[in-house]
N, C-alpha and C positions, 0 to 999 in steps of 0.2 A: 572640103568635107563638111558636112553639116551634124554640127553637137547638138545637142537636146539640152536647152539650158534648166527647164525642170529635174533632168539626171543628176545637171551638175550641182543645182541647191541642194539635189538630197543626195550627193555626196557628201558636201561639206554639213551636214547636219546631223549623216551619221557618224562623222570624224569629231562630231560636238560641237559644231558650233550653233548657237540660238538662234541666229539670222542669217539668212543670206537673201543677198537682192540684187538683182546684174544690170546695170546702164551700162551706156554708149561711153565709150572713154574719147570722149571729146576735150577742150582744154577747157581749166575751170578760169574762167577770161575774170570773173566779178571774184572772186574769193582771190585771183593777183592783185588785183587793183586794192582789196581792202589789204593782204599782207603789206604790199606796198605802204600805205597812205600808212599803217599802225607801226611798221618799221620805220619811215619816216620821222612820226611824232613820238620815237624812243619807246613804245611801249613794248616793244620785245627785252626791253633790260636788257638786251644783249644777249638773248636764247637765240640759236640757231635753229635745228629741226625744221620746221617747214621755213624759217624767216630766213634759214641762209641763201637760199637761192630760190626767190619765191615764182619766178618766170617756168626752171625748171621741175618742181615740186607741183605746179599745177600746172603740166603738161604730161600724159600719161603716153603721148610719143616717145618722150626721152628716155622710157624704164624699155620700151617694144616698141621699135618704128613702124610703124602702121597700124600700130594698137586700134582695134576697132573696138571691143568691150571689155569691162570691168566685173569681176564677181568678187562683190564685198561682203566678209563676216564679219557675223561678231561673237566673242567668245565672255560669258558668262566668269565674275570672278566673288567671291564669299565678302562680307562686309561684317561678320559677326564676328567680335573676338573676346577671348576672356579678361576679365578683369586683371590690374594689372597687381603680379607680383606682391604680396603683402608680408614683405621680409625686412622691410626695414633698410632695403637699399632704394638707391634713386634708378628710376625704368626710364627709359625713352619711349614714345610711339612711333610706330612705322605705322604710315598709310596702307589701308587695304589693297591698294591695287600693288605694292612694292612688295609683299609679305613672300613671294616663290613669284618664279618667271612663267609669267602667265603668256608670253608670248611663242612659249618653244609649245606647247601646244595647240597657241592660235597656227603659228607657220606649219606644220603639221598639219593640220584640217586645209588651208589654203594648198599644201601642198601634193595631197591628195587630189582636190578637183584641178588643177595644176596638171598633175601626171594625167589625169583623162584627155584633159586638151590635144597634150603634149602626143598620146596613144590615140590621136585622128590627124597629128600631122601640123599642129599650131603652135605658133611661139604662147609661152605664157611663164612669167616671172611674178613671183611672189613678194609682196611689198608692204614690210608692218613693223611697226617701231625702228621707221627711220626716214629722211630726208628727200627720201625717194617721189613720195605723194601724198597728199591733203589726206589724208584717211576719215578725216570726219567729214570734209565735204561732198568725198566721195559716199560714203553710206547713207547722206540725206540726198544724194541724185539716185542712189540705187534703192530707196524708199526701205532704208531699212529703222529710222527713224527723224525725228524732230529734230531741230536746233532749241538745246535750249538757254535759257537764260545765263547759267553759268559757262555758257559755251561750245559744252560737251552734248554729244547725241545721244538721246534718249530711245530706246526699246520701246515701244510697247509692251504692254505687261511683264518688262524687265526695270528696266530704269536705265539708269549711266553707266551701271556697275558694268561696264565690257571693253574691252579690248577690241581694235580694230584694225582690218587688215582687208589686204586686196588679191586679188590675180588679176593683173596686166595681161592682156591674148590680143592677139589678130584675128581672133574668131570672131566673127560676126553672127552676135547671138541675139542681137534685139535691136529692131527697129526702131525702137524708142525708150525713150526713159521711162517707169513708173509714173504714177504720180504722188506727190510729195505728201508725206505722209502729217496729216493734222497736227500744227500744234496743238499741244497738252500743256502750256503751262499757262495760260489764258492772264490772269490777273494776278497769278502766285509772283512774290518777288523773295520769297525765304533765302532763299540761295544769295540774294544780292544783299537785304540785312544781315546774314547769318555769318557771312567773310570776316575773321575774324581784322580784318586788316584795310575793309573797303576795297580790294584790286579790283572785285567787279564795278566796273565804273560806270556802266550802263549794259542795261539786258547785250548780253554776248559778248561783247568787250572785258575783257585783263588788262588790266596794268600789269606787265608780270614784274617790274621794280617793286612792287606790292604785295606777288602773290606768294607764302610761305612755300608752298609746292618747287614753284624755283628757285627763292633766294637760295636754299640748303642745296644747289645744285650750281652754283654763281663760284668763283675764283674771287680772291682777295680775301679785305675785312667784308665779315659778315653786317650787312646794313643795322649800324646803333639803330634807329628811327622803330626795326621791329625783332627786335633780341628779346623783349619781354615777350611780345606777342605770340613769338612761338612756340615759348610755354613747352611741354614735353614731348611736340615734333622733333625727330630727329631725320627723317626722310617721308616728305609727303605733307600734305595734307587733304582732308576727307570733307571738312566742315558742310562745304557745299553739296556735297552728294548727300549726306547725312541729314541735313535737314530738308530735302529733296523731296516731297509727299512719294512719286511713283517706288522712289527709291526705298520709300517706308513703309509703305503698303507692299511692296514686294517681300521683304524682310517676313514682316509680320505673318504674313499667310503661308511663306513657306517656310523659313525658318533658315536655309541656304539654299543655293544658287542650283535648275536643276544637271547644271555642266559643270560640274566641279572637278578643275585639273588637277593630277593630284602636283603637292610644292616641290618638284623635281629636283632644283640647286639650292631649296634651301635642308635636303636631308645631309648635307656633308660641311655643315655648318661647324666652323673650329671655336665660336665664340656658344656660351650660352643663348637661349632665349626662349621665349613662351611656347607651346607648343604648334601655336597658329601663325608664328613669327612677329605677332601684334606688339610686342614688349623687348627688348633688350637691355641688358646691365648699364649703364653709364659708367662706373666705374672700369668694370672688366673692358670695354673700350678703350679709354684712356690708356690701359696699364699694358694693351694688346700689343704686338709687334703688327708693324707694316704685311708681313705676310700670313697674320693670322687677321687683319683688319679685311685687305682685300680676296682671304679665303672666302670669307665670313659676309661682304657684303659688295664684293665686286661687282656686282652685275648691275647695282644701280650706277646713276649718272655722276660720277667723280672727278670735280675738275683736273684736267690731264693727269687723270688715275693716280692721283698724289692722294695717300692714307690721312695726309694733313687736315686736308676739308672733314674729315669727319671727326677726327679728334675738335676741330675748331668746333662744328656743329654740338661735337659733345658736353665740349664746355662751354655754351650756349646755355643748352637743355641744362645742365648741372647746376648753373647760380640760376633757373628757375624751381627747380625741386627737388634742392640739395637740402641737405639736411646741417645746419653750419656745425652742432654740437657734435658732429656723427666727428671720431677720428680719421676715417678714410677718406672720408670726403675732405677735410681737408690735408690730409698726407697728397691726396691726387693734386689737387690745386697748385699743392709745394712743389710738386714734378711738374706742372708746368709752368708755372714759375721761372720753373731754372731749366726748360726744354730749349735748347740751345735754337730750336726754329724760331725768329720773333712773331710770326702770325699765333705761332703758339702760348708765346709768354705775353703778346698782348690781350688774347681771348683770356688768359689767366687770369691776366689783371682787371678786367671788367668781369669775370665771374667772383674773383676774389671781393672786390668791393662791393658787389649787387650780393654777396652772404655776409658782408662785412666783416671781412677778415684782414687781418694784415698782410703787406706787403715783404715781409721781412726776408723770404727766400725768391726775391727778384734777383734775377741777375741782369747782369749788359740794358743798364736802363736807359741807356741813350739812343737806343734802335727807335726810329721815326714813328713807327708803328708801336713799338712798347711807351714813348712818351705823350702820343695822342692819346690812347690809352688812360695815361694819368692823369692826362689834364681834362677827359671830357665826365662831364657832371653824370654822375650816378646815381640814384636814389637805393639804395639799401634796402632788399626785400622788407627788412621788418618795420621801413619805417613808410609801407606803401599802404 
């Protein structure tokens, strides 16, 4: 049966998404070869997603065996947030794209032009924020934007700000690819000064051992080399998109996004936080139980959905914009201290010193991780 791929883009456009563009789901032979060669030279840090299986992630066979096209969106997400909190406690930042799950109404739109397929008699599976397929190489085959320097695909008169997703079919809906749509960042290199950490190591290229967007997503000790760098990331960082020209000229003229989903999982949120979700307590964290951590921020990437990783994140962010004179802040530091987990009482003890506080309610100091801890050199926020 033959679709009308023009039906099917303005399907997915009135279900909201910004773009849509449909190529050939052929195998992406040059984007394996480069996951290969970057998983080879460790610069996956150990991320999985598309690295864990990069043979099958760029074979769009293996989601629909006989997959002949692709229709890739993109869904629009806000970048403006309020200023943070001015109470006197210490705030975290969450990255704009983390703030509400911007992907239950990307699959949604996909799932709509999905069901059209599916009502002429075609396989078609939906594939977005997961392991499945290269989602951003697919959107520069399906000419929905650029490759740009920090990695990420750029919009036309959108920017990076989007989420990306696909439908895998056996429909045979185009004879050929688009053509590739113009780079747009010609001589700019903001995005690669602007890292707060250098992980852009060259136009497109992540170190992700570098990049703060992953480490806060990484199991173990948090890497000492960028504990200060992270400053009051607590999941995400934006830097890059932020000082992005298309990404700021987009802002500026409209003011927000014109697809704006609304933040579905974060209205049953058991933790406070800002009303755009840009901001979260550090404290009220720390003092949170396990089932009100992962009420509250499950849905991000949590190494094997242990509440730990974020508590450790949180005392992170806290010996960067703790306040040492505040008594809470150090009452929290004294609970972990004495948190019988030792990833927790050695994150303690490196926030404890980086406010220059005492040791005094340490316990069980002989834990490997609580003694590394003590012995590696610190410098004392006030004396940086």
């Amino acid at each position: 049966m033959t679709v009308d791929a023009d039906a099917l883009a303005a399907i997915g456009r009135a279900a909201g998404l910004c773009a849509v563009g449909i190529c050939r789901a052929e195998l992406f032979s040059e984007v394996a070869a480069v996951l290969h060669e970057r998983k080879q030279a460790g610069l996956h840090g150990g991320m999985q997603f598309t690295y864990r299986n990069p043979d099958r992630s760029t074979d769009p066979g293996r989601l629909v065996p006989g997959a002949a096209s692709l229709v890739v969106g993109a869904l629009e997400f806000g970048a403006a947030s309020g200023e943070r909190p001015d109470d006197g406690s210490p705030y975290a930042r969450v990255a704009a794209y983390a703030r509400c799950d911007y992907y239950q109404p990307l699959r949604t739109a996909l799932e709509a032009v999905a069901d059209a397929l599916r009502a002429e008699g075609h396989r078609a599976v939906v594939s977005a924020d997961g392991n499945g397929l290269v989602d951003r190489a697919a959107a520069h085959r399906a000419g929905i934007g650029w490759w740009g320097k920090n990695s990420n695909i750029l919009v036309p008169g959108t920017g990076s700000l989007v989420v990306l997703g696909a439908v895998v079919t056996d429909a045979p809906l185009v004879s050929g690819d688009p053509e590739p749509v113009t780079d747009g960042c010609g001589s700019c290199r903001r995005c690669l000064d602007g890292c707060p950490t250098g992980a852009i190591i060259a136009p497109g290229t992540v170190d992700a051992r570098r990049c703060l967007a992953w480490l806060v997503q990484t199991d173990g000790v948090f890497d000492p080399d960028y504990r200060v760098a992270l400053g009051d990331r607590i999941y995400g960082c934006d830097d890059c998109s932020d000082v992005c020209p298309p990404n700021r000229v987009r802002v500026r003229l409209t003011g927000r996004p014109r697809h704006r989903p609304k933040p579905v999982a974060a209205l049953d949120r058991s933790l406070p936080s800002t009303a755009d979700g840009a901001w979260v307590p550090v404290l009220e964290m720390l003092d949170a139980s396990d089932d009100a951590l992962m009420a509250s921020f499950g849905r991000w990437y949590i190494p094997r959905r242990e509440p730990r990783y974020l508590r450790r994140n949180a005392l992170v962010v806290l010996a960067n914009v703790g306040d040492r004179s505040d008594s809470r802040v150090r009452a929290a530091v004294d609970r972990a201290l004495r948190d019988r987990d030792p990833l927790i009482r050695a994150h303690a003890v490196w926030c404890a010193r980086r406010l220059g506080l005492g040791l005094e309610a340490l316990c069980e100091r002989d834990d490997p991780l609580v003694r590394a801890e003590m012995e590696r050199p610190v410098q004392p926020r006030d004396a940086a």
